[in-house]
N, C-alpha and C positions, 0 to 999 in steps of 0.2 A: 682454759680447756683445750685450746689450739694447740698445747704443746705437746699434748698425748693424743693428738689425733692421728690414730692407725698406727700406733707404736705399743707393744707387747707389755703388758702387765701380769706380773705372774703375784697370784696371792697365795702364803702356803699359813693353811687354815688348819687349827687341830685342837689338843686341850680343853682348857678352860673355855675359850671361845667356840668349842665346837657342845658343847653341854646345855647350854641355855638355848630352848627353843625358840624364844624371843629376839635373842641374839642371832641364831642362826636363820632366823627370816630377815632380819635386817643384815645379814652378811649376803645371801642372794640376792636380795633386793640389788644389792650395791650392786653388785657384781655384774646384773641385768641391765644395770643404766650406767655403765660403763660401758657393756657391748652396744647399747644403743644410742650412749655420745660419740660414737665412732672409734673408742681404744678394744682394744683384743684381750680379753683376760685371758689368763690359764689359773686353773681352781686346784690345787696340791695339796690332799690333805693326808695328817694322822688319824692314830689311832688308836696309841697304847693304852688307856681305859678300858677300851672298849675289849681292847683282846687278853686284858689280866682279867676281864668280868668273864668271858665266855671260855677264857683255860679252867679258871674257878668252875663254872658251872659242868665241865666236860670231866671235869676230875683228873685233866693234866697237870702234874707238878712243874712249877718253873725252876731249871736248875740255875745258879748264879755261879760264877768265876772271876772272881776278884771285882765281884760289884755288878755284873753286867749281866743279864740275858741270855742264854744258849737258845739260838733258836735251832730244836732238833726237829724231827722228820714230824713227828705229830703234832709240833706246837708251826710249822709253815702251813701246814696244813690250815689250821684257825686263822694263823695270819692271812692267808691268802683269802679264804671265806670272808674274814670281818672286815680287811680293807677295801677289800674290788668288790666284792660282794655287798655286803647291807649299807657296810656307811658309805659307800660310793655313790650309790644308789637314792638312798636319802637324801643324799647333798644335790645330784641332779635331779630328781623329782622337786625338792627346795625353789632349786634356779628358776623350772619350767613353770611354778604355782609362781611366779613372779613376773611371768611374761618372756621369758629366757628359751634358749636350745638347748639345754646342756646334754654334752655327751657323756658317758663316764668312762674310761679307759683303765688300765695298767701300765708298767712298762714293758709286759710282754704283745700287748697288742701292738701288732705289724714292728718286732724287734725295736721298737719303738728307743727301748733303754736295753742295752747290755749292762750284763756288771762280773767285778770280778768278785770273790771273796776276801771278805773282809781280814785282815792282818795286823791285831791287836798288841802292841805288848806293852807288857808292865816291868818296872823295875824294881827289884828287892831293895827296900830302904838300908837293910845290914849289909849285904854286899854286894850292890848297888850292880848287881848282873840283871841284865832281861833276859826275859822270859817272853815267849809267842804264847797267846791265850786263846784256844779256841772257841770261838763261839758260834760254830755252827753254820748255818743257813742265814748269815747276815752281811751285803754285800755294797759294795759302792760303785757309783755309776762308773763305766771305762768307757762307754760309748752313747751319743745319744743322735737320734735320726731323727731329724725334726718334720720330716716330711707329711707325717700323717698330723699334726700340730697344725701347719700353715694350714694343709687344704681343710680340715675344718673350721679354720677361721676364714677362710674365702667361701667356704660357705653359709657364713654368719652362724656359727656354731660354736659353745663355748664349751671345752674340754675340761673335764675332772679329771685328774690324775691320783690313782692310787700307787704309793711307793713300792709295788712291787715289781719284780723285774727277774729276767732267767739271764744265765750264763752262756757262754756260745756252747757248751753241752746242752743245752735245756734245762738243768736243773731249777728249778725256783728261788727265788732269795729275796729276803725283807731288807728296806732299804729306810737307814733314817727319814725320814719326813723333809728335816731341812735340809741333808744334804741331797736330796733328790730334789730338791723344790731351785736349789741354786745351781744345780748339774742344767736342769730345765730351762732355767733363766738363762742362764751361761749359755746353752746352744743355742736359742732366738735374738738371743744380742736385746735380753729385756731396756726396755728404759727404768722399771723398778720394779724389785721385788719386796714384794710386802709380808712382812714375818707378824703377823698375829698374835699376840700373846697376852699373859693375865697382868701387862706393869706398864706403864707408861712409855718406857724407852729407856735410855740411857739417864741413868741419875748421877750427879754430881756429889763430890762429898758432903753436900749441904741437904743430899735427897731433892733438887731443883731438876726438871726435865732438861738435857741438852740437848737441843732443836736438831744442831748437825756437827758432822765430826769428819774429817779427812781420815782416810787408813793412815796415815802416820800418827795423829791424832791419839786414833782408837788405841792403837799399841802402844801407846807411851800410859794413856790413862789403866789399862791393862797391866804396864809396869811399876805405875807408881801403886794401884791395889785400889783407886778408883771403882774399876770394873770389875768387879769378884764373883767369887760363887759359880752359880750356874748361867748370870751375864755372857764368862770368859768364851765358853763354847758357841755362845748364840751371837755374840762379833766376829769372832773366827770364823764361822758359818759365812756373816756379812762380807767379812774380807777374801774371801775362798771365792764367792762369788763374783765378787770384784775382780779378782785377778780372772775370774774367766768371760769376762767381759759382759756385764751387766753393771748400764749405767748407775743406778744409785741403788741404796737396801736399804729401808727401813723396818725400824723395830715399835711396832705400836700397840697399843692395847684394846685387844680385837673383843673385848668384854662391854664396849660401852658402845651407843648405838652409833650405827655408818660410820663405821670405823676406818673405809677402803674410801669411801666420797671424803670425809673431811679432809684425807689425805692427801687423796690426788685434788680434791676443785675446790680448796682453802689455798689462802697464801701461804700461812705459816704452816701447814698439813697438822698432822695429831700426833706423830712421835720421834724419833731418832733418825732422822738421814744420814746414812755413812756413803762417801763419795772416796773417789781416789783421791 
């Protein structure tokens, strides 16, 4: 436990593990007797369930572009409501029924995140020219102030961060979950970020957990087709954060109980460590 004392842990919470309310009282739990063995979490969560339920229920259509999302002026609008809004809010009410402080924030509280807009393209398989794909209101961090981060943790206070975030115009913008969660990491110099999810971690061709993996590692098993599917993007996430300097990332499987303590105060932890 000595080795995470008063060293930043960012958890970025969402999906599947954010569904089960049983789940989600033993994720605050953890979260709670983290900030009270002496480490600093930050709480990063999604939300995309929750905002295809309430476009459904508002009778906004979602438009798609080559696969992906448009988020236009009506559907930032929900996003902003369901991420900073309810589920923020749930998740710190969660922490505090646990004995916790949590605060809930945005990235627009105290400019906290800048971002720019996002810059999509795709490439036609026949003649293999790109294409820019707009999709809207969807943006990535370009700047992060970590200011208001520290002082609530020097005041024993644990930050929820919802992924949204304004431009230096002001405009609003929805921002991945993970790559906000590793923008986050990256500006506090975490010692780990813990990515949450519905799998165990990194599987081998055999389907066997691999405990931990080097970024050169990761990329070769990525080459050889080891790592596939929807994996590829959630190592990239790992490695992205890596290069912005957060010491380790892991990938675990935030579905099964204390999922954040086996992690951090086991020897072996519970899923995939990717390290430089």
């Amino acid at each position: 436990m000595q080795r995470y004392d008063d060293t930043t842990v960012v958890v970025k919470y969402g999906g599947h593990a954010m569904g089960d309310p049983e789940i989600s009282r033993t994720v605050a739990r953890d979260v709670t007797l983290l900030k009270q063995a002496g480490v600093n979490p930050v709480v990063v969560h999604g939300g995309g369930p929750q905002i295809g339920k309430m476009l459904e229920r508002l009778g906004i259509q979602s438009e798609f572009r080559e696969g992906l999302r448009v988020t236009d002026e009506p559907t930032i609008a929900v996003v902003e409501m369901v991420l900073a809004g309810g589920i923020n809010k749930e998740i710190v009410a969660a922490i505090n029924a646990e004995g916790g402080r949590a605060i809930g924030l945005c990235g627009k509280d105290g400019n906290m995140v800048t971002v720019e807009k996002l810059k999509r393209t795709v490439r036609d398989p026949e003649s293999a020219i790109e294409r820019i794909v707009d999709l809207g209101f969807v943006g990535e961090p370009k700047k992060v102030r970590r200011e208001v981060i520290d002082l609530l943790a020097r005041g024993e206070f644990i930050p929820v961060l919802a992924p949204v975030a304004a431009d230096e115009a002001g405009a609003t913008y929805n921002v991945n979950a993970d790559t906000f969660a590793g923008a986050i990491a990256g500006a506090l110099s975490a010692k780990r970020l813990l990515f949450l999810t519905d799998v165990p971690g990194v599987l081998d061709k055999n389907g066997k957990l691999i405990r931990e993996l080097s970024e050169a590692e990761a990329k070769a098993l990525i080459a050889d087709g080891t790592i596939h599917g929807g994996m590829i993007p959630k190592v990239q996430t790992c490695i992205d954060a890596l290069d912005q300097g957060v010491e380790g990332v892991v990938i675990l499987n935030g579905t099964v109980p204390h999922p954040v303590i086996l992690e951090i105060f086991t020897e072996h932890g519970a899923g995939t460590l990717i390290t430089r």
